[in-house]
DOTI-944198 format. One line per 5 residues: for each residue z, x negated, y of N, C-alpha, C. Coordinates in Angstrom, 1 decimal. Layout:
<torzas>
Z X Y Z X Y Z X Y | ...
</torzas>
This chain:
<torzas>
-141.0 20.4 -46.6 -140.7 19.5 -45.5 -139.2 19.8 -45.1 | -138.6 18.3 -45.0 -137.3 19.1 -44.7 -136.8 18.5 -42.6 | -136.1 19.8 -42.2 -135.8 19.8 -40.7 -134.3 18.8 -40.9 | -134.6 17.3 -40.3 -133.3 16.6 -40.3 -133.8 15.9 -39.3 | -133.9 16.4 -37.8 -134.3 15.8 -36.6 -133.0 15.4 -35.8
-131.9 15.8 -36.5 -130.3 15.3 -35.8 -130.1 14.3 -36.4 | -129.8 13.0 -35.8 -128.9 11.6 -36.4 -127.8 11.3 -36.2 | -127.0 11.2 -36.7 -125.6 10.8 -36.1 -125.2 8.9 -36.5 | -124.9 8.9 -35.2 -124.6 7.4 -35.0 -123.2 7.0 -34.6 | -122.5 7.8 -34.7 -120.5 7.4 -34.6 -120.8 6.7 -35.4
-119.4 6.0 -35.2 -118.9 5.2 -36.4 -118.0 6.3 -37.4 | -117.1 7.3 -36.8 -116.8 8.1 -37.7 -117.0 9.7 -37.5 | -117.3 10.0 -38.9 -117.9 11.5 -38.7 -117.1 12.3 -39.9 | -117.3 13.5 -39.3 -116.5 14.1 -40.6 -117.6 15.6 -40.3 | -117.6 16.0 -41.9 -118.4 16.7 -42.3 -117.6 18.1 -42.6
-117.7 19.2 -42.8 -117.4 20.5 -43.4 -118.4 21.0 -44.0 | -118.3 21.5 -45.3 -119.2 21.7 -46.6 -118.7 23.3 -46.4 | -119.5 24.5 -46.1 -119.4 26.1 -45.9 -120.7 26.3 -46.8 | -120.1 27.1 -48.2 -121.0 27.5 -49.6 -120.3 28.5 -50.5 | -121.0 28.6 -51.4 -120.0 29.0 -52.5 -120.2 28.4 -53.7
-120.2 28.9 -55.2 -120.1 28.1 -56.2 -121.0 27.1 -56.5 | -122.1 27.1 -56.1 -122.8 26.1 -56.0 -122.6 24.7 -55.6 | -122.1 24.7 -54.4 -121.1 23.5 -53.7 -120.3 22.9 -54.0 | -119.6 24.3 -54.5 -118.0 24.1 -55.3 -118.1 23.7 -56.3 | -119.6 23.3 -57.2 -119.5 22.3 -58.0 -119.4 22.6 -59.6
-119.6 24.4 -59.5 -119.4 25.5 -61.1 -120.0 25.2 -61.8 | -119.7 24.9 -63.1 -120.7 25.1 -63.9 -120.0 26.0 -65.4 | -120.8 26.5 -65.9 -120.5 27.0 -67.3 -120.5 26.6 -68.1 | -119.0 26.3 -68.6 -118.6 25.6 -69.9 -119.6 25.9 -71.3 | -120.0 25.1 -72.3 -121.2 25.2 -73.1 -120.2 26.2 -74.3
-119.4 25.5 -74.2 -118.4 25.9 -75.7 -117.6 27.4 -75.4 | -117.2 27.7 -74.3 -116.3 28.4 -74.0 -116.9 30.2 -73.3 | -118.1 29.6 -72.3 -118.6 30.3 -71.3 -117.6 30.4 -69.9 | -116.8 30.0 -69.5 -115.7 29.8 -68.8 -116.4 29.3 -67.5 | -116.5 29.7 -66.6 -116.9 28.9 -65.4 -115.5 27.4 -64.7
-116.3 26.1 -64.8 -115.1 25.4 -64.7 -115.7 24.3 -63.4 | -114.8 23.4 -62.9 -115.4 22.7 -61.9 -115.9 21.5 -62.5 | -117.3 21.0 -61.9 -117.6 19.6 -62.3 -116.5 18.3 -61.7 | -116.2 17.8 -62.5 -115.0 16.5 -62.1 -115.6 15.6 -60.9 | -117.1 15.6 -60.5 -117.4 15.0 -59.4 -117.7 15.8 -58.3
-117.6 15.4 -57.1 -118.3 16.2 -56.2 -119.5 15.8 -56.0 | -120.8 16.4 -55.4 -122.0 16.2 -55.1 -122.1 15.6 -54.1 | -120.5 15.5 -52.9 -121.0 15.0 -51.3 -120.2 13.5 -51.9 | -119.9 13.1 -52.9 -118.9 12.0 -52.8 -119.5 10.8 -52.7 | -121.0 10.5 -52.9 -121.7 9.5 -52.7 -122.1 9.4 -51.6
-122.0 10.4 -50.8 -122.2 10.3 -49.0 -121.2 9.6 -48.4 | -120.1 10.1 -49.0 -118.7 10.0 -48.1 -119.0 8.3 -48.5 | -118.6 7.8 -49.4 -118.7 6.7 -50.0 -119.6 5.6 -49.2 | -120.9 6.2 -49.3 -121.8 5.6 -48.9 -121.2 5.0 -47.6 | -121.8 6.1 -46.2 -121.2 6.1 -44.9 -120.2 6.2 -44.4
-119.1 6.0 -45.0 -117.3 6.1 -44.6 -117.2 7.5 -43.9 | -117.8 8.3 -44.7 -117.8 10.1 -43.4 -116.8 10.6 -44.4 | -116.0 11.5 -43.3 -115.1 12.4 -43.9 -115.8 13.7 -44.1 | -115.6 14.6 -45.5 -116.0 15.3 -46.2 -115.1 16.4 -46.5 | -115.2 17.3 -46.0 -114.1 18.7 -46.4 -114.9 19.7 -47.0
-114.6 19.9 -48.2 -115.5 20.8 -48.9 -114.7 22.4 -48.9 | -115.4 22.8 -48.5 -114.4 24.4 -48.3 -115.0 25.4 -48.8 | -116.2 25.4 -49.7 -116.9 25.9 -50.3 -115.9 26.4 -51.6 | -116.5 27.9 -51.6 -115.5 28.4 -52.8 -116.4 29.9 -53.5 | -116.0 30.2 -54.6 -116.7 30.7 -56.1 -116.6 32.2 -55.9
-117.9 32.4 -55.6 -118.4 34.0 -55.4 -118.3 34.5 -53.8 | -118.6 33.5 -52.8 -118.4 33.5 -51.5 -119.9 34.5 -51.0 | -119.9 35.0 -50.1 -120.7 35.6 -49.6 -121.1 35.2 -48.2 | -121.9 35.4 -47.5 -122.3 34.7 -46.1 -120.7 35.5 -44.8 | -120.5 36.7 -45.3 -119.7 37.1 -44.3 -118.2 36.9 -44.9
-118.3 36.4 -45.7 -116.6 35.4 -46.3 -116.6 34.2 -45.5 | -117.9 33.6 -45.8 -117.9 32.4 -45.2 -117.7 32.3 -43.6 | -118.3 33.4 -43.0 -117.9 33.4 -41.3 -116.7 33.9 -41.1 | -116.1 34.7 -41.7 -114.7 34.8 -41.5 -113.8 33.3 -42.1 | -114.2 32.8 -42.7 -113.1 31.3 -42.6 -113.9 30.3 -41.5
-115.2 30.5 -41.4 -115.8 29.3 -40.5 -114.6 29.9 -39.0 | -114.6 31.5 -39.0 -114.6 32.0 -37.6 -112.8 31.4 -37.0 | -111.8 31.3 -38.5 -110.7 30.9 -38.0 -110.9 29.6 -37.7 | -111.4 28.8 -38.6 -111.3 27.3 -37.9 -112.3 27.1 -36.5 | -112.8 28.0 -35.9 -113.7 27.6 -34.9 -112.5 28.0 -33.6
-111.6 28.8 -34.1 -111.1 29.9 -32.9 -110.0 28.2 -32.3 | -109.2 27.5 -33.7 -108.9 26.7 -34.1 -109.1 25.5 -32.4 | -109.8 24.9 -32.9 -110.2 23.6 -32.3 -111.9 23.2 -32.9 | -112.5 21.9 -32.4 -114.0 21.7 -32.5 -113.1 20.8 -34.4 | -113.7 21.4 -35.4 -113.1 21.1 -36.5 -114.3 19.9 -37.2
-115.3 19.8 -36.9 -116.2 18.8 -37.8 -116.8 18.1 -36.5 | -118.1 17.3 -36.9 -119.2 17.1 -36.2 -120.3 17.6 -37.5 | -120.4 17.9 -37.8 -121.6 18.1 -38.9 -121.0 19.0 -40.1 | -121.7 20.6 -39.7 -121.4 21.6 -40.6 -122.3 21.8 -41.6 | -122.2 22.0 -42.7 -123.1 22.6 -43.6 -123.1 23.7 -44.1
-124.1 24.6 -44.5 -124.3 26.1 -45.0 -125.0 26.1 -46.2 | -124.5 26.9 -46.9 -125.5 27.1 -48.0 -124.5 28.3 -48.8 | -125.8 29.5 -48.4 -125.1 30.6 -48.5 -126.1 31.7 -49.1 | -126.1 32.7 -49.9 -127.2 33.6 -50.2 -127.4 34.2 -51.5 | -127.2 33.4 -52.6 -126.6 33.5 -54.1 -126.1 34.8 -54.3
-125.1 34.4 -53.2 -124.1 35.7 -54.0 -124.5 37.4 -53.0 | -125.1 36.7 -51.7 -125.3 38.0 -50.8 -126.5 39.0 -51.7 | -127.6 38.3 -52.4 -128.8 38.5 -52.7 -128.5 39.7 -54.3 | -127.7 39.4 -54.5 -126.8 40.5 -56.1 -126.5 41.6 -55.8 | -126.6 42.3 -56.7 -126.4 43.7 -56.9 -125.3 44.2 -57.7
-124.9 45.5 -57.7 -124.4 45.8 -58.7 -125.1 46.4 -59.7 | -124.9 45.4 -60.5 -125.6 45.6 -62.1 -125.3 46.7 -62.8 | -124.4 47.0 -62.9 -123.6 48.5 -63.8 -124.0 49.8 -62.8 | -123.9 49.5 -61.4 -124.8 50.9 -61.1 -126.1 50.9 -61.0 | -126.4 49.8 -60.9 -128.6 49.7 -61.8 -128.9 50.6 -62.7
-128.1 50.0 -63.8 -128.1 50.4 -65.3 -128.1 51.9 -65.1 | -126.6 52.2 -64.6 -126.6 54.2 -64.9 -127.5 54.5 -64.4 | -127.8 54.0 -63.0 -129.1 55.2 -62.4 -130.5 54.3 -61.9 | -131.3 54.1 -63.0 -132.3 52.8 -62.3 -132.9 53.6 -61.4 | -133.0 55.0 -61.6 -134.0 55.6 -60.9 -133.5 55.9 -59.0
-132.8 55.1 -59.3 -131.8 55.7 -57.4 -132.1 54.4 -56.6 | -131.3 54.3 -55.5 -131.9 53.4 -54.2 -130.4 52.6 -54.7 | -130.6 51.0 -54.8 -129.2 50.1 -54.8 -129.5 48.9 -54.1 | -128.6 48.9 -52.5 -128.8 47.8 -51.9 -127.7 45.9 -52.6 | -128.3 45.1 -51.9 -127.5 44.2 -52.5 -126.4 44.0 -51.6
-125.7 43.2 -52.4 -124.1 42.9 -51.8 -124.2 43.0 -49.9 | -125.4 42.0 -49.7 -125.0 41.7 -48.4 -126.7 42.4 -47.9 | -126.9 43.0 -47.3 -128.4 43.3 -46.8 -129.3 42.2 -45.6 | -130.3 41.8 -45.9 -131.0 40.9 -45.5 -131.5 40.8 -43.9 | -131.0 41.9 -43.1 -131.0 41.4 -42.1 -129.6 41.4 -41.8
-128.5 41.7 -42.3 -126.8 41.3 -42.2 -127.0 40.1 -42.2 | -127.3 39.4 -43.3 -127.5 37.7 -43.7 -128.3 37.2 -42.7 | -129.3 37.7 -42.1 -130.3 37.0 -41.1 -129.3 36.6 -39.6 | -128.7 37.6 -39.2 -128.0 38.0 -38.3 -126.2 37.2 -37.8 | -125.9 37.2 -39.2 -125.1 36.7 -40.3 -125.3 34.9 -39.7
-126.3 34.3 -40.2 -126.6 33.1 -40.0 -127.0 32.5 -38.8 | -127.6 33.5 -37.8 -127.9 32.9 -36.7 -126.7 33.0 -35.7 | -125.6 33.7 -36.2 -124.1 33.8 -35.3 -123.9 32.6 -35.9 | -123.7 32.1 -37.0 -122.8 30.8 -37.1 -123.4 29.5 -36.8 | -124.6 29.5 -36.8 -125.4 28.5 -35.9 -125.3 28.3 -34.6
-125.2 29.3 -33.7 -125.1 29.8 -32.6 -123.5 29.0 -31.9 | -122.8 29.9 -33.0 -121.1 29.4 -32.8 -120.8 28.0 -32.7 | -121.4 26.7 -33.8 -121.1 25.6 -33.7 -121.7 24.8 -32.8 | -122.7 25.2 -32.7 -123.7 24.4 -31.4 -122.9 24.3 -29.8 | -122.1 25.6 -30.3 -121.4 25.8 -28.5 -120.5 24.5 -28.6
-119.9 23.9 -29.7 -118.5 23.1 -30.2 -119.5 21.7 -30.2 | -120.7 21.6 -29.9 -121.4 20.6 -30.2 -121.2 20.2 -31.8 | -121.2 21.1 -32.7 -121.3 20.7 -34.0 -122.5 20.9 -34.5 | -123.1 20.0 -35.5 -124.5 19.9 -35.6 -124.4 20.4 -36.9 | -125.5 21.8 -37.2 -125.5 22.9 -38.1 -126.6 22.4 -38.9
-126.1 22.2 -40.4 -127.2 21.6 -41.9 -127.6 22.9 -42.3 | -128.7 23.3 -42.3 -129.0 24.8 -43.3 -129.5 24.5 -44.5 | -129.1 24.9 -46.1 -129.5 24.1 -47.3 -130.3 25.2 -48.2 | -131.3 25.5 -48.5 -132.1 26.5 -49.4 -131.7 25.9 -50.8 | -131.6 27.6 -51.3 -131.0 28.0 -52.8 -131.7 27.2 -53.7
-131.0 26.7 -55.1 -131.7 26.3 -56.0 -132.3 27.4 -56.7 | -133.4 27.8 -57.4 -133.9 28.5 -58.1 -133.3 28.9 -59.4 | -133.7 30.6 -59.3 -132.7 30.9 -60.7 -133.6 31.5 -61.9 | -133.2 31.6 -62.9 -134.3 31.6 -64.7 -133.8 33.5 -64.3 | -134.6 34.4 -64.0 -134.4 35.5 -63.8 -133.9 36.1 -65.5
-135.2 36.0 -66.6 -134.6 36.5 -68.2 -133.2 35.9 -68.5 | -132.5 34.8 -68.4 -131.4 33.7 -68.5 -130.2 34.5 -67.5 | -130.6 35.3 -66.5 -130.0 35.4 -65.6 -129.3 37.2 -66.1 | -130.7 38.2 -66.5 -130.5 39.1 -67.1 -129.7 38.8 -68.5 | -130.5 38.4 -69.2 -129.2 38.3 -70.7 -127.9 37.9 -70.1
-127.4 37.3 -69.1 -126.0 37.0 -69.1 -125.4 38.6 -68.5 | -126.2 39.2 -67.9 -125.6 40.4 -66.8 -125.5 41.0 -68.1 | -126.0 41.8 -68.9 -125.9 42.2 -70.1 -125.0 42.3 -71.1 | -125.1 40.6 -71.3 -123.7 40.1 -72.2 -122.6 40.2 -71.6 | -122.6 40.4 -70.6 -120.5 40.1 -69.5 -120.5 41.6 -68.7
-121.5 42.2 -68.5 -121.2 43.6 -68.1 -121.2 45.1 -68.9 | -120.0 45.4 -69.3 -120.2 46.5 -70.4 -121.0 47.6 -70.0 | -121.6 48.1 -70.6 -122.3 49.3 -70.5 -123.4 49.5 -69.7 | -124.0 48.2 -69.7 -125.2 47.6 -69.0 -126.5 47.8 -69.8 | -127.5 48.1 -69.4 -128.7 47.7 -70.4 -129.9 47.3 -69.9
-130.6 46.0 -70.4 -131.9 45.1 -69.9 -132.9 46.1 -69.4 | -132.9 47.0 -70.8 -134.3 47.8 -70.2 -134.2 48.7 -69.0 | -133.1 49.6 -68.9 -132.7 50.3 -67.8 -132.8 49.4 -66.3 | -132.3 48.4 -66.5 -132.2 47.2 -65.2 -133.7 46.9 -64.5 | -134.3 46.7 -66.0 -136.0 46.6 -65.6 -136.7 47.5 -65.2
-135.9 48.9 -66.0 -136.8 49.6 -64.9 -137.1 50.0 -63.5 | -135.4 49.7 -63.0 -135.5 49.8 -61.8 -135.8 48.2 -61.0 | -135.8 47.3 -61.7 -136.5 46.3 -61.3 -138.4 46.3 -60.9 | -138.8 46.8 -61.6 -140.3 46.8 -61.8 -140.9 45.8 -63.3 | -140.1 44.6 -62.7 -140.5 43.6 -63.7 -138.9 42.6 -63.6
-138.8 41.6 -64.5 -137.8 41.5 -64.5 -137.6 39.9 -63.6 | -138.6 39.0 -63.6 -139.4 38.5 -62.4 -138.6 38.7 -61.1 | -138.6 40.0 -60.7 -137.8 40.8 -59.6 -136.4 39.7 -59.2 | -135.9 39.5 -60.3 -134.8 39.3 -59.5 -134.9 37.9 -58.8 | -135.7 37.0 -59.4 -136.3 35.6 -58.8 -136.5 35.8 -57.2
-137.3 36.5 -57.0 -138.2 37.1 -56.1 -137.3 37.5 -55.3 | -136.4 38.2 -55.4 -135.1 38.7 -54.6 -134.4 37.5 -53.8 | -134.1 36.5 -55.3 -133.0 35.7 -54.5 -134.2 34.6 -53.9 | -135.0 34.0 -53.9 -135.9 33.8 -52.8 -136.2 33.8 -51.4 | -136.0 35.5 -51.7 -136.1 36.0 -50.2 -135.4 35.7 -49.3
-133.9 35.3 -50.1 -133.1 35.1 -49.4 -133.0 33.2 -49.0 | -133.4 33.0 -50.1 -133.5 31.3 -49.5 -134.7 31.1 -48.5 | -135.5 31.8 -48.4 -137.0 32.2 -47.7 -136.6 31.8 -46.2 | -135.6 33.2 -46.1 -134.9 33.2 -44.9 -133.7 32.1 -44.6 | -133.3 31.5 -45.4 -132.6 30.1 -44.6 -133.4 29.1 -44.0
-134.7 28.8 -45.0 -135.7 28.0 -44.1 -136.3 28.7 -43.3 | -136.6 29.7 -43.2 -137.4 30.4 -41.4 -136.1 30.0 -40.5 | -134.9 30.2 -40.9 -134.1 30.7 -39.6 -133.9 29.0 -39.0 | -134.2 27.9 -40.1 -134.2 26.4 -40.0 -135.3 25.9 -38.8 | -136.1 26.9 -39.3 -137.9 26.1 -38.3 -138.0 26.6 -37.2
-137.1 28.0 -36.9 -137.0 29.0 -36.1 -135.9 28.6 -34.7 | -134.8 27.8 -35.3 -133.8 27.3 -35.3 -133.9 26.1 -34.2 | -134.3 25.2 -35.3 -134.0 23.9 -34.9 -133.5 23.2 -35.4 | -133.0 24.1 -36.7 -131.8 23.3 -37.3 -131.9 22.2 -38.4 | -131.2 21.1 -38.2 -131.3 20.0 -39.9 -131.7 20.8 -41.2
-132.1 20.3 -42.1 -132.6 21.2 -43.5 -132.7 20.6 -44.3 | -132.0 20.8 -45.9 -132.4 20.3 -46.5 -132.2 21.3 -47.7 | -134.0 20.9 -48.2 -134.6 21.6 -48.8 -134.0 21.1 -50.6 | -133.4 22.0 -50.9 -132.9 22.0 -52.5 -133.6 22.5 -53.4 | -134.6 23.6 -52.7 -134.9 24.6 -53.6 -136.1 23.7 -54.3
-137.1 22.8 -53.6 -138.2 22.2 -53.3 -137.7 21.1 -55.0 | -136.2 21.2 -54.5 -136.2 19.6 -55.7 -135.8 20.0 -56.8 | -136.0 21.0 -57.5 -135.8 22.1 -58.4 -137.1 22.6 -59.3 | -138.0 23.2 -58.3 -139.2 23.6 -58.2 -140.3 22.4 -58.9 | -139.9 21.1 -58.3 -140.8 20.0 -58.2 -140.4 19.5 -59.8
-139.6 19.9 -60.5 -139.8 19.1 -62.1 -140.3 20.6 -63.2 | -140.9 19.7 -64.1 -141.9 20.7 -64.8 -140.9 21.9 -65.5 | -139.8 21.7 -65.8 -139.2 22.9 -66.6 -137.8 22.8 -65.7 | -137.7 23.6 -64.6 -136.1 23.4 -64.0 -135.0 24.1 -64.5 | -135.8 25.0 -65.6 -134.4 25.7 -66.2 -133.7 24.9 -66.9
-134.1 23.5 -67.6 -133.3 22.7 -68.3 -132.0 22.1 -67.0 | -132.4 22.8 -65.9 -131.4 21.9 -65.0 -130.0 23.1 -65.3 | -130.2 24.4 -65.3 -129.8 25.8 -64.7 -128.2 25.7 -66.3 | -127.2 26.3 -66.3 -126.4 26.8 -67.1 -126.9 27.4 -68.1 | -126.4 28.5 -69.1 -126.9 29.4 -69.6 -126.9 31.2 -69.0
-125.9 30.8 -67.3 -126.2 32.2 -66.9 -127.8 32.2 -66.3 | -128.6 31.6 -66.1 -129.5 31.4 -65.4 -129.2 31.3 -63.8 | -128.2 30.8 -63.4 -127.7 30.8 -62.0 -127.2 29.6 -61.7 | -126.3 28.8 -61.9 -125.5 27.7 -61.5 -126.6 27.1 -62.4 | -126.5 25.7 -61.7 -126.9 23.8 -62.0 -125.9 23.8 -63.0
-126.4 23.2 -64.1 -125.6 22.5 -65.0 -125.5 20.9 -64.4 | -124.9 20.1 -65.2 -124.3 19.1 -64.8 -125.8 17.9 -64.8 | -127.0 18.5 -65.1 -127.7 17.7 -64.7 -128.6 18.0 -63.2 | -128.0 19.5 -63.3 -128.7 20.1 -61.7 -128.0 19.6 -60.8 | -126.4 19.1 -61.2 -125.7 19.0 -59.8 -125.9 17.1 -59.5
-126.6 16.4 -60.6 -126.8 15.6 -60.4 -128.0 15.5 -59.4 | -129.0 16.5 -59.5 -130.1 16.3 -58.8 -130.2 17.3 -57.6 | -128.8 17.6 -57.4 -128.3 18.1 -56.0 -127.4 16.8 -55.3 | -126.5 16.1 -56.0 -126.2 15.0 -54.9 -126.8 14.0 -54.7 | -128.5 14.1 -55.7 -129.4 12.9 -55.6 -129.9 13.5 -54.2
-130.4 14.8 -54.1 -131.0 15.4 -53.4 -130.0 15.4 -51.8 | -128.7 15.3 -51.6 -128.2 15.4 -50.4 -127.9 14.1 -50.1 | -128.1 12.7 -51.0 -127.6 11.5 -50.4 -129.0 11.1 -49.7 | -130.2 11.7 -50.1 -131.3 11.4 -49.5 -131.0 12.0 -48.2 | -131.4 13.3 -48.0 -131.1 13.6 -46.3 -130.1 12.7 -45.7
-128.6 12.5 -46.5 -127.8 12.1 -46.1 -128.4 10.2 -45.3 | -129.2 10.0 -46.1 -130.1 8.6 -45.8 -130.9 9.1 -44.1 | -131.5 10.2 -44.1 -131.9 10.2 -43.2 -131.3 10.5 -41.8 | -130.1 11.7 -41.9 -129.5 12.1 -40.9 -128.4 10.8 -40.4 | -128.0 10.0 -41.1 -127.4 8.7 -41.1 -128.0 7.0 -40.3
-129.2 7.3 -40.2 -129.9 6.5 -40.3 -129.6 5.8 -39.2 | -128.6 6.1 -38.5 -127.9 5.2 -37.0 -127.6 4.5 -37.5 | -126.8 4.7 -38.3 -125.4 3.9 -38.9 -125.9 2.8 -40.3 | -125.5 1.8 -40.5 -126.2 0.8 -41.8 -125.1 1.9 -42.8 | -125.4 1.4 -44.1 -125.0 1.8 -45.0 -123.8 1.0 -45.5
-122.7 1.8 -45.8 -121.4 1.1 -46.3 -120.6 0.6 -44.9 | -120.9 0.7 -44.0 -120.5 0.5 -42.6 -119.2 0.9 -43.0 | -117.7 0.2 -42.4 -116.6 0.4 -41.7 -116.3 0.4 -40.8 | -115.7 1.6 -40.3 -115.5 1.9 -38.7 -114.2 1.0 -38.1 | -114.6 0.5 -37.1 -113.9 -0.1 -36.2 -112.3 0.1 -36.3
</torzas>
């Protein structure tokens, strides 16, 4: 179910896109392994659509408390959007893989700890609402956890699967991890109040979604990011729904 009980009916709106590589559109070159940008963006059929201005500020390997330190200067700034979006957790939800490996048998928190991120998210909700800016919360696409291991493997020297697993339990584990963390963008959504839209749902919902995923098991390949701007011109249908379609503003 997705939470999109805000409509906006200006004639002009402008959006701010707050993410990381996902947003930003990465994907993993087939030939190369290079992480490179897709040539379209995923919000361009919105902008297009509804004549909304679109600032994508989403950037590659961002963390939720990266992201509130750039949200926090443009807020100190002036009221910068009418309509924020989040989509944050990917990267908070990772570990360090090379100290797994040496000591599986020890305690290793992730990048960002899950009530930091909880805490984390309801300050930046909190913040734009004061600006009357209306806060989008977007849950993670789903990641191929084995797809995800073999890449940590291949790119991190002196890593090893089995060692990882051990301190994993199963290797499943790391699915399950980054989850939790998308878990918690929709609670803090229903909890909230806030607009939602559910990405993880449109992922989940085709029979094999790793054919959507790269080969790290993490980023949409270029048919995931297709069924990420299919997926946001829909809400975009509904949070819009003031406004006709293709409208020019006055």
């Amino acid at each position: 179910m997705e939470l999109l009980q805000n409509t906006i009916n200006d004639t002009k709106t402008t959006v701010h896109v707050y993410g990381d590589s996902i947003f930003k559109g990465i994907v993993m070159d087939k030939t190369t392994g290079q992480y490179v940008p897709m040539p379209a963006d995923d919000f361009a059929p919105i902008a297009d659509r509804y004549d909304v201005d679109i600032v994508n500020k989403s950037k590659f390997g961002y963390t939720i408390d990266r992201g509130w330190a750039l949200l926090s200067r443009a807020l100190a700034k002036q009221k910068p959007c009418d309509v924020l979006v989040l989509e944050y957790g990917g990267n908070d939800c990772n570990h360090d893989w090379r100290a797994v490996s040496d000591a599986p048998s020890g305690e290793h928190a992730p990048v960002t700890a899950l009530e930091t991120f909880r805490t984390t998210l309801r300050a930046m909700i909190d913040s734009v609402r004061k600006l009357q800016i209306v806060p989008v919360l977007v849950s993670l696409p789903p990641i191929h956890a084995q797809r995800f291991l073999d890449h940590i493997v291949a790119t991190t020297e002196g890593t090893s699967a089995d060692r990882i697993v051990s301190w994993l339990g199963d290797v499943e584990m790391i699915y399950r991890f980054q989850e939790l963390y998308s878990n918690t963008v929709t609670k803090i959504a229903y909890e909230m109040g806030c607009a939602y839209v559910d990405l993880r749902s449109a992922f989940l919902d085709k029979h094999n979604y790793a054919d959507l995923l790269c080969a790290d098991g993490i980023h949409p390949n270029e048919a995931g990011h297709a069924l990420i701007a299919g997926t946001l011109s829909d809400a975009a249908d509904r949070m819009f729904s003031g406004r006709a379609a293709g409208a020019v503003p006055a």
